[in-house]
N, C-alpha and C positions, 0 to 999 in steps of 0.2 A: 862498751856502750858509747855510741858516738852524741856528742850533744852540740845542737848548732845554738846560739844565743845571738839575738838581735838584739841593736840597740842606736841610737842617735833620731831615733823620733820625735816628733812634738808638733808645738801649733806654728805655723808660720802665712806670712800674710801672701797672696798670690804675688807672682812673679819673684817670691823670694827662694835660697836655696836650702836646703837640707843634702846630710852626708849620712848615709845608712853606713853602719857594718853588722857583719856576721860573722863571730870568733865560732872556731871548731874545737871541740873537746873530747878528750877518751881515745880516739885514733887519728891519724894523719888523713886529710883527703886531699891531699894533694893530686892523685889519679882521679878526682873525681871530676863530674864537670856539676857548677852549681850556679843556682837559678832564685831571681825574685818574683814570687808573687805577689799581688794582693787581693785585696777581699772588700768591700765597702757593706754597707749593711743592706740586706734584702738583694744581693747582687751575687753571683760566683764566685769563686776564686780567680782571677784572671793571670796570665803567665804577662810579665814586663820585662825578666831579662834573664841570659844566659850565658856562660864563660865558661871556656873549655878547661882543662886544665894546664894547661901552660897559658893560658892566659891572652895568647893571642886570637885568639875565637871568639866573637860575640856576637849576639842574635837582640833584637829588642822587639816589644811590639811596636807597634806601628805607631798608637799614642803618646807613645814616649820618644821617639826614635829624635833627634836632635837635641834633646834635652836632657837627657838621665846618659849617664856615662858608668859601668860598670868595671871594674879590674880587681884584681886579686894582690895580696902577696903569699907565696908559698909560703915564705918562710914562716911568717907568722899564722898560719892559717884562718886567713881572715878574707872575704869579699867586702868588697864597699860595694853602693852604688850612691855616687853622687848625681844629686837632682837639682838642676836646675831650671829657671822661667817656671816655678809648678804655678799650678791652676786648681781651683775648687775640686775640679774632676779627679784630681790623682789623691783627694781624701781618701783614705782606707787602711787599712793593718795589713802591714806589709810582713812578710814571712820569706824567711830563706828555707833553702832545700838542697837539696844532693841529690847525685847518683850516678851509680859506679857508667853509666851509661847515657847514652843521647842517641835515641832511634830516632823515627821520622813523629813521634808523637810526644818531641820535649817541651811542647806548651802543654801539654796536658801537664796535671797537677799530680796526675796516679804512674806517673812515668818516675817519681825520685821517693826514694827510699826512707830520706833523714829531713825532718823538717824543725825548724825553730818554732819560739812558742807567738812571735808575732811583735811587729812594733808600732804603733798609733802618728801613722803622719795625718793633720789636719790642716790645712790650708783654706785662709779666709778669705771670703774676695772683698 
């Protein structure tokens, strides 16, 4: 039973940083490629970023893309993504994800297998 767990959230004032991670439990995903979403309230789930598994691979959306930096360490099976310059906008419950796979649909949400239970970034202006 694989368990992904988020953590490093909280309230921070706009233009400040926060450093997400996401510890993997139960099996190795090292082969995996894995992904942050978030979710704000009355809104989607929106896809922000994605790393392959070596680690050299990354994809962001487009509103984050110069400010949110994502990387891994195998060893420890862990993804970060550190955020910085955030903005009011990037409020939301931010969720990790997996999966054994990266088709042409890995911003979709229904594309990864294994997802954490969520973590509360809030950012004041």
């Amino acid at each position: 039973q694989v368990q992904l767990v988020e953590s490093g959230g909280g309230l921070v004032q706009a233009g400040g940083s926060l450093r997400l991670s996401c510890a993997a439990s139960g099996r190795t995903l090292s082969n995996y490629f894995m992904a942050w979403f978030r979710q704000a309230p009355g809104k989607q789930r929106e896809f922000v970023s994605i790393i392959g598994p070596s680690g050299r691979t990354t994809d962001y959306a487009d509103s984050v893309k110069g400010r949110f930096t994502v990387s891994r360490d195998i060893a420890k099976d862990t993804m970060y993504l550190q955020m910085d310059s955030l903005k009011s906008e990037d409020t939301a419950l931010y969720y990790c994800a997996a999966s054994q796979y990266a088709t042409a649909t890995y911003r979709q949400y229904h594309n990864y297998n294994y997802w954490g239970q969520g973590t509360q970034v809030t950012v004041s202006s």
